[in-house]
C-alpha positions in Angstrom: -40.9 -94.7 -56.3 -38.7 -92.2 -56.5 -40.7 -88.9 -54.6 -40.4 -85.7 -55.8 -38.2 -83.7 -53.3 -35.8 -86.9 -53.6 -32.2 -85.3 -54.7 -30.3 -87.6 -56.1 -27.2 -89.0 -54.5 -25.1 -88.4 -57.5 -26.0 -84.7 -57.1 -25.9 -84.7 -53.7 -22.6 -85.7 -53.3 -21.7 -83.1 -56.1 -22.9 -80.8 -54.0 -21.0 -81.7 -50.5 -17.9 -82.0 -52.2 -18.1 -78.4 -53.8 -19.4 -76.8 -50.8 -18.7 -78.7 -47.6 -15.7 -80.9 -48.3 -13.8 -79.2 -50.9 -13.1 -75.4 -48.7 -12.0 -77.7 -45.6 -9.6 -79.8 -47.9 -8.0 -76.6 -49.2 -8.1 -75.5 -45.8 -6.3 -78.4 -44.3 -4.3 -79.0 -47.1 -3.5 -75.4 -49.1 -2.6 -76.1 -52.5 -2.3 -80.0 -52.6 -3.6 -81.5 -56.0 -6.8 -83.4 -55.8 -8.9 -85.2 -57.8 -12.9 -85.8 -56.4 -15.1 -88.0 -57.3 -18.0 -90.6 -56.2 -17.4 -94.0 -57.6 -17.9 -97.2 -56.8 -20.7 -99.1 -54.8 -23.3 -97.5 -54.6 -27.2 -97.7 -56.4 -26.8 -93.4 -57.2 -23.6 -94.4 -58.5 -25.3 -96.4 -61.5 -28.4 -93.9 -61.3 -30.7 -96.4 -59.9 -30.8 -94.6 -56.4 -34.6 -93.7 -54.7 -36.3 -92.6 -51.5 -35.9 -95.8 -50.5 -31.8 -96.6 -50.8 -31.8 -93.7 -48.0 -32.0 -96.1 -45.8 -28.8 -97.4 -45.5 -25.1 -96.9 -47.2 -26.7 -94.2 -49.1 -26.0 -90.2 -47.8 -23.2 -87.3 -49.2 -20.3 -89.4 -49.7 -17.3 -88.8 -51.7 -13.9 -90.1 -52.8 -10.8 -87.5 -52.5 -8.0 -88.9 -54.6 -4.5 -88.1 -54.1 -0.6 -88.7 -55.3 0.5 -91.7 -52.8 3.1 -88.9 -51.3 0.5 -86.7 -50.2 -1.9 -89.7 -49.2 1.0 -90.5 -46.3 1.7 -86.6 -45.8 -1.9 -85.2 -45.6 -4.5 -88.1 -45.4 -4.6 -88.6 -42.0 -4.9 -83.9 -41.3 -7.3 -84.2 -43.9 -9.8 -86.8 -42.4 -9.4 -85.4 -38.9 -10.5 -81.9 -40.3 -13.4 -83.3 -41.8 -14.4 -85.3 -38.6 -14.0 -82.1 -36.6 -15.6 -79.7 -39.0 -18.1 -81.2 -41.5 -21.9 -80.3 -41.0 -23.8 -82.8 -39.0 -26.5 -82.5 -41.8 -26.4 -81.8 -45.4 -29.7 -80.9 -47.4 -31.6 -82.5 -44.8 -29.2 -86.0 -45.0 -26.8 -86.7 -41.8 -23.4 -86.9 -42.8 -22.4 -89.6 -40.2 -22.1 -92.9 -40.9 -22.7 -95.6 -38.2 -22.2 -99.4 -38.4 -25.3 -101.5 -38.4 -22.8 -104.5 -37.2 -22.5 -105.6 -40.7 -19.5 -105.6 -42.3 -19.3 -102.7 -44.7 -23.3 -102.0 -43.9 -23.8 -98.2 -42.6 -27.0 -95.8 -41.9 -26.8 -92.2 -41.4 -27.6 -90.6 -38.2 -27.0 -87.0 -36.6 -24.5 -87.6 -33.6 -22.6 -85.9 -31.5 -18.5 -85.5 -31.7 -16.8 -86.1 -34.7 -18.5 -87.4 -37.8 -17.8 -90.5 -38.8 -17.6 -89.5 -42.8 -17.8 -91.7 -45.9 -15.0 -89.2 -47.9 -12.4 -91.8 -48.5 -8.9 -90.4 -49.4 -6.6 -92.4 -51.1 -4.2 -92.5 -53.9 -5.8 -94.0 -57.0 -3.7 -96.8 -57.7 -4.6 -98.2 -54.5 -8.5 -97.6 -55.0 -9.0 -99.3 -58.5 -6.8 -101.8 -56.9 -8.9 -102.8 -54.1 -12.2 -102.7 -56.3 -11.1 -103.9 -59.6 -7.6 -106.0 -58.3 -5.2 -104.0 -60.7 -4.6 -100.2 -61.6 -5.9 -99.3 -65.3 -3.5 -96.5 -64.6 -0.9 -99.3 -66.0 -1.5 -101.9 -69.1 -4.6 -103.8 -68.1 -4.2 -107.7 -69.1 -6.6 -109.9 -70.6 -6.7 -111.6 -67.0 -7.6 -108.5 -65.6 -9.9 -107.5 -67.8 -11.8 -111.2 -67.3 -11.4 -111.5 -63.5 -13.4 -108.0 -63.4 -17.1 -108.4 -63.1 -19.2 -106.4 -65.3 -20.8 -104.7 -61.9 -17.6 -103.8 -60.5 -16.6 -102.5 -64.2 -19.8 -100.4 -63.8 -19.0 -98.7 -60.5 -15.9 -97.5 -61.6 -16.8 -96.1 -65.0 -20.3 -94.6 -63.2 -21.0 -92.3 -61.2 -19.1 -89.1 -61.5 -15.6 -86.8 -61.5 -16.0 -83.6 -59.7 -12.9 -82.9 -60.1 -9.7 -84.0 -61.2 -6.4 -82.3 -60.5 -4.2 -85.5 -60.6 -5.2 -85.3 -64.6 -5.6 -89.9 -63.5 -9.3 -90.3 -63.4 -10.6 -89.0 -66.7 -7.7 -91.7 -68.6 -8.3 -95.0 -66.3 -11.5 -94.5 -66.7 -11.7 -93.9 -70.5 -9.4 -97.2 -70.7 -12.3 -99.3 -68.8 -14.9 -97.9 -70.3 -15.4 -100.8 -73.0 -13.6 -104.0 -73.8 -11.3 -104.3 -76.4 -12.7 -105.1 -79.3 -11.3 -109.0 -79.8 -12.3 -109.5 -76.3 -15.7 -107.8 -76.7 -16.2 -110.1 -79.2 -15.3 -113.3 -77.2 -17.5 -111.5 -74.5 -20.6 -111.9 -77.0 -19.4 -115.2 -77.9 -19.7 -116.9 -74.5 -23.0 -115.4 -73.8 -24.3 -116.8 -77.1 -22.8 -120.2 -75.8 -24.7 -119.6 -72.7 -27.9 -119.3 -74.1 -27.3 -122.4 -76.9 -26.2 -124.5 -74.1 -30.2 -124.6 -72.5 -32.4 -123.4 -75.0 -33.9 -126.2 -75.8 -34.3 -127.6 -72.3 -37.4 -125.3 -71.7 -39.3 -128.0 -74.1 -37.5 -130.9 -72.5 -38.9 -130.1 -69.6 -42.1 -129.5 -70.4 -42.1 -132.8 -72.4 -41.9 -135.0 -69.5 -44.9 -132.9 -67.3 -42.0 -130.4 -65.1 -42.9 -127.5 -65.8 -41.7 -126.4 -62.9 -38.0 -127.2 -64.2 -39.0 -125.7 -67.4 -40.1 -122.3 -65.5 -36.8 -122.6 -64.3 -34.5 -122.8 -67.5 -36.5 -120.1 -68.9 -35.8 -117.7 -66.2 -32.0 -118.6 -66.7 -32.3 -118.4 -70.5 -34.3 -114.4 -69.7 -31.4 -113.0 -67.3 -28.6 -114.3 -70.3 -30.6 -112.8 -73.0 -31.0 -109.8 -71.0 -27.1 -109.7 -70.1 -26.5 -110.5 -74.0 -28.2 -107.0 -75.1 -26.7 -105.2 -72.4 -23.3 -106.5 -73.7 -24.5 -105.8 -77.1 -25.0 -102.4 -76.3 -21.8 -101.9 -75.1 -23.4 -101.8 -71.3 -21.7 -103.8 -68.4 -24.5 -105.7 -67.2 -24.7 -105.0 -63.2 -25.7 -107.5 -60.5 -29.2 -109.0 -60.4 -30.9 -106.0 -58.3 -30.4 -103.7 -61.1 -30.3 -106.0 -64.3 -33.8 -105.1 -65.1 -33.3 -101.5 -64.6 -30.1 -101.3 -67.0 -32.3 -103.4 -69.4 -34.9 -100.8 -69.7 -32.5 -98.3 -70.8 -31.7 -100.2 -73.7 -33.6 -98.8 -77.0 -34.5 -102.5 -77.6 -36.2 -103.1 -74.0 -39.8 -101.9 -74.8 -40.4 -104.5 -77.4 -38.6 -107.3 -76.1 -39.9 -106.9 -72.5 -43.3 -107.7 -73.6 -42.1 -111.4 -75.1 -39.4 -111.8 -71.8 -42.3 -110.9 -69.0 -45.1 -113.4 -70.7 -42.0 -115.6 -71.2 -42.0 -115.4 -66.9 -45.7 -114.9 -66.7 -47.1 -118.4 -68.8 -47.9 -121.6 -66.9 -47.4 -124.3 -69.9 -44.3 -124.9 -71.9 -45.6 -124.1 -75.5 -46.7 -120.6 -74.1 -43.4 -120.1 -72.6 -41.2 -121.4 -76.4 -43.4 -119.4 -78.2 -42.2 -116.0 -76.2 -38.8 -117.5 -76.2 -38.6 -118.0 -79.8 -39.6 -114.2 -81.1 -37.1 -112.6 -78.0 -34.5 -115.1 -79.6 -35.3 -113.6 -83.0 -35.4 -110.3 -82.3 -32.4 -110.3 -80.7 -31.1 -112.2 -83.7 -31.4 -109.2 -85.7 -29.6 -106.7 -83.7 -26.5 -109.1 -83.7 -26.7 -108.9 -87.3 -27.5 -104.9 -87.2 -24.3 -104.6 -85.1 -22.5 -105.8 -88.7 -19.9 -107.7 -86.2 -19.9 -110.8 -88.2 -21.4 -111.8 -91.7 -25.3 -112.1 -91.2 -27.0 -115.5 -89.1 -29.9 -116.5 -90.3 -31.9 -115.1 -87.3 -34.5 -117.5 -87.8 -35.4 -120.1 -85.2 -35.7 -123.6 -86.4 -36.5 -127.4 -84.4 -33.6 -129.0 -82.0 -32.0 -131.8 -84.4 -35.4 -134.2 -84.7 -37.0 -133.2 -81.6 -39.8 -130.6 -81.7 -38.8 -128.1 -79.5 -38.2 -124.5 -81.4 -34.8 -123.4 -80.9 -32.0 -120.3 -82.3 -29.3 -122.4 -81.7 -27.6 -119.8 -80.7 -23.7 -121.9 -80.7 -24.1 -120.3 -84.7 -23.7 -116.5 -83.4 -21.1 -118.0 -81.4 -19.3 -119.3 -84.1 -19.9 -116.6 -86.4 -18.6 -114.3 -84.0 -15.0 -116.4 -83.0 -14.3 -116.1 -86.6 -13.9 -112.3 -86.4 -11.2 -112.4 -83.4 -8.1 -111.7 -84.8 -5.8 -111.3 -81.5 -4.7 -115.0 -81.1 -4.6 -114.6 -77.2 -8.2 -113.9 -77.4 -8.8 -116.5 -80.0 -7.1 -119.0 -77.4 -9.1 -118.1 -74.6 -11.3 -121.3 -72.7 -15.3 -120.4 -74.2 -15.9 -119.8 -70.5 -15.9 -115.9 -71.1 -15.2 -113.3 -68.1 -15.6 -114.3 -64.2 -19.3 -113.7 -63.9 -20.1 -115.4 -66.9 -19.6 -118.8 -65.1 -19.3 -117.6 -61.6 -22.7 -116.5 -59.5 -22.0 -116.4 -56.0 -21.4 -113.3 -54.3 -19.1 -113.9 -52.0 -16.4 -114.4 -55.0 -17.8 -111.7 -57.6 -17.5 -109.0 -54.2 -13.7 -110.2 -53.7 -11.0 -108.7 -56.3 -8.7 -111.7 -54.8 -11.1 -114.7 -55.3 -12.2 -113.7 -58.9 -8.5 -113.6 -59.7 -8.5 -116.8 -58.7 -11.1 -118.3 -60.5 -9.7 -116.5 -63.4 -5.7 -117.8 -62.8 -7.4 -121.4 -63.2 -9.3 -121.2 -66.6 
């Protein structure tokens, strides 16, 4: 739990930029333009942050953004001054950084000699580039737009602007704040397709005495209905740490956490349908609230001839492909954006890999 002298990181970076970093960068650099910020990783940047993220990677950090010409004039005066000069605490937090041997792992201690700062200065081109793999400050594709994953698409239109000079950060960011609508759309569409592809597998399961298995599909079936609302409320979903967090800040999360936790929570298949089933419906409705496509029967209805209660949920797909008017979009594989069929880390971390994946579809 969050205590109550915790200050948030958000604000405490706002602070040490506007009083410890921002007088030394005019010192060391009179007159430069600037922009300041904290984006990216981070759990204050998404506003999730506690006591307990002080542990590690968490502390006053800050990015200083600046036109490439300056980066190669300046950058290197600037970070030397802040070494040199920077407090060695900040409201109580050590501004040093030290490795925990882990790549891109840090915890803050008090040291002597120069402080090994998190305030990364860079132009922006080159920082959306290496979290994002492209520079919204130029047309962003439909490939870049689908190799993104929603967390990374988070980070970087969290968090906050302190300050921005360059007149860069408030427009890239306003261009990623939300898919274009055709693409939304196919977005939505995919995750529906998602969802139809196991829903009735829960009862399958079950059928045959594995419940165990059936436990299993529903917890899939849970996280992609609670990605679906985040999606239909215009909210990247972020990474599995912080799914059920962004899910509770939804207006529709106190009465569909009730059916989603006994959907968890129950030990026999029926039990487990039942839950299923009225989440499915409810969620059902807000599609059709959203007025993106004529209304779906949001009523839930047997699988073919076998008795297992189903949405079939390929119908809001459907429904919602018909309404995509950009024929690029409309030719898109049903596989959606990278983490919509990708799940490992070590590719949805990596701008480079989920290009990839994305360059093959």
């Amino acid at each position: 739990m969050t205590t109550p002298s915790f200050l948030p990181g958000l604000e405490l970076s706002r602070r040490f930029y506007v009083e410890a970093v921002r007088p030394l960068l005019d010192e060391a650099a009179p007159g430069i333009a600037h922009s300041g910020a904290r984006l990216g990783s981070g759990s204050e940047v998404l506003g999730f942050d506690t006591s307990r993220s002080a542990d590690h990677e968490w502390g006053p950090r800050v990015q200083i953004f600046l036109h490439p010409r300056d980066v190669e004039r300046s950058a290197a005066r600037i970070r030397t001054v802040l070494a040199e000069r920077l407090p060695k605490t900040f409201y109580g937090c050590p501004t040093h950084f030290a490795s925990t041997g882990e790549p891109g792992i840090g915890v803050m201690q008090v040291t002597d000699g120069p402080v090994h700062h998190r305030v990364d200065v860079v132009a922006p081109a080159a920082w959306f580039t290496e979290q994002l793999g492209f520079d919204p400050g130029e047309r962003v594709s439909l490939a870049d737009w689908l190799a993104a994953p929603t967390q990374r698409l988070a980070e970087v239109t969290a968090g906050a602007v302190f300050h921005d000079g360059l007149g860069q950060l408030a427009p890239a960011r306003a261009r990623l704040a939300w898919y274009p609508r055709d693409l939304w759309l196919h977005v939505l569409a995919c995750q529906w397709q998602r969802v139809s592809q196991e829903e009735a597998f829960v009862g399958r399961c079950g059928e045959v005495g594995d419940e165990l298995g059936s436990a299993v599909v529903a917890a899939r079936l849970v996280r992609d209905l609670m990605r679906l609302c985040l999606l239909m409320n215009r909210r990247y979903p972020p990474y599995s740490k912080w799914l059920g967090s962004a899910f509770a800040g939804i207006p529709e999360a106190p009465s569909l956490t009730p059916h989603l936790t006994a959907t968890l929570a129950a030990t026999d298949w029926h039990t487990r349908e039942e839950h299923l089933a009225r989440a499915y419906e409810a969620i059902a409705a807000l599609h059709n609230r959203l007025g993106l496509t004529e209304p779906v029967d949001p009523a839930t209805r047997p699988y073919h001839s076998r008795p297992f209660r189903v949405l079939h949920a390929e119908r809001f797909s459907a429904a919602l492909r018909t309404r995509i008017t950009d024929p690029a979009v409309r030719d898109l594989p049903s596989t959606g954006s990278v983490d919509q069929f990708v799940d490992s880390t070590e590719v949805l971390t990596d701008p480079e890999r989920t290009r990839a994946f994305i360059a093959t579809r």
